[in-house]
NUSE-272954 format. One record per residue (C-alpha): x, y, z; residue number from 1. Coordinates in Angstrom, 3 decimals. Layout:
X, Y, Z, NUM;
...
REM end
This chain:
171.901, 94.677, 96.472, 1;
172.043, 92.257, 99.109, 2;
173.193, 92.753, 102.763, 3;
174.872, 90.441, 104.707, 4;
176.984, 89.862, 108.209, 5;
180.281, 88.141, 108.554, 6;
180.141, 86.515, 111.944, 7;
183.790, 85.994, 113.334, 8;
185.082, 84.852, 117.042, 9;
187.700, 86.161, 118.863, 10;
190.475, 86.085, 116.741, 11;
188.478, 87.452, 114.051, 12;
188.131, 84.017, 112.067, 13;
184.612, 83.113, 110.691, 14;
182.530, 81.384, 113.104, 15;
179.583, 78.558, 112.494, 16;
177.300, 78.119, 115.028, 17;
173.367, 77.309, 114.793, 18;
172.138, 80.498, 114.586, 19;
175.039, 82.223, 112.439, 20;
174.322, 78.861, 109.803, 21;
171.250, 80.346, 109.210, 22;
171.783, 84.446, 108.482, 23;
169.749, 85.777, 106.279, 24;
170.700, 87.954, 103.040, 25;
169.224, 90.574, 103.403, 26;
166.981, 93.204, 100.704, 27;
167.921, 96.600, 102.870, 28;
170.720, 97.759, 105.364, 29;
167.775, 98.407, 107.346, 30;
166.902, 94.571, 107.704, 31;
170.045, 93.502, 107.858, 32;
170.430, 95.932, 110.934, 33;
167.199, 94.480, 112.637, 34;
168.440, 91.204, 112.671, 35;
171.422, 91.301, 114.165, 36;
169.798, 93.698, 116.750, 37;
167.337, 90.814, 117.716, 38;
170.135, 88.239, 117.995, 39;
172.887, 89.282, 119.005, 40;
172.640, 87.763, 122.275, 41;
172.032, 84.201, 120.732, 42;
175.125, 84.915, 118.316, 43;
177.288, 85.821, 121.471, 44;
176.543, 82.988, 123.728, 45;
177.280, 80.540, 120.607, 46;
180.637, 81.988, 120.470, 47;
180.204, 85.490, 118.035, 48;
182.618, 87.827, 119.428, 49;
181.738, 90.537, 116.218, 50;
180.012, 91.315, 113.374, 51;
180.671, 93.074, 109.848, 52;
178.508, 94.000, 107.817, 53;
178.810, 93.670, 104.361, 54;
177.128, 94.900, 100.885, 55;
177.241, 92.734, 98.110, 56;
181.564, 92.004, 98.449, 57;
181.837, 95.661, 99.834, 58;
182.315, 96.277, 103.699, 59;
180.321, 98.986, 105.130, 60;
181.392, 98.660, 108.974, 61;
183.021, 96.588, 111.196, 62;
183.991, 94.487, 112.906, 63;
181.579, 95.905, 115.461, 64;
182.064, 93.802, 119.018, 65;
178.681, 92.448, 120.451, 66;
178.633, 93.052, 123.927, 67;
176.306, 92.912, 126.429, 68;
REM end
């Protein structure tokens, strides 16, 4: 299994910024969870408006907004 985040602006498109480039896959929902916890400011003030998280193809949750 790997766990991932889609990374979307506004509008809900996909967004590519530095930091979102680089997202990890991820071995546990756990991890995956982590991350986005420890930058989620950095994704915001590049632009990220919200997050989904995803399992393999399969979407567990979101879009969740990240706020501050």
């Amino acid at each position: 299994m790997s766990w991932t985040w889609r990374l979307e602006g506004v509008g809900g498109a996909s967004v590519a910024t530095a930091v979102s480039q680089s997202v990890p896959v991820h071995q546990t929902q756990s991890d995956a969870e982590t991350w986005l916890g420890e930058t989620w400011r950095s994704l915001a003030e590049e632009g990220v408006a919200q997050a989904s998280l995803f399992c393999d193809s399969e979407l567990i949750y979101g879009p969740m907004a990240l706020v501050d």
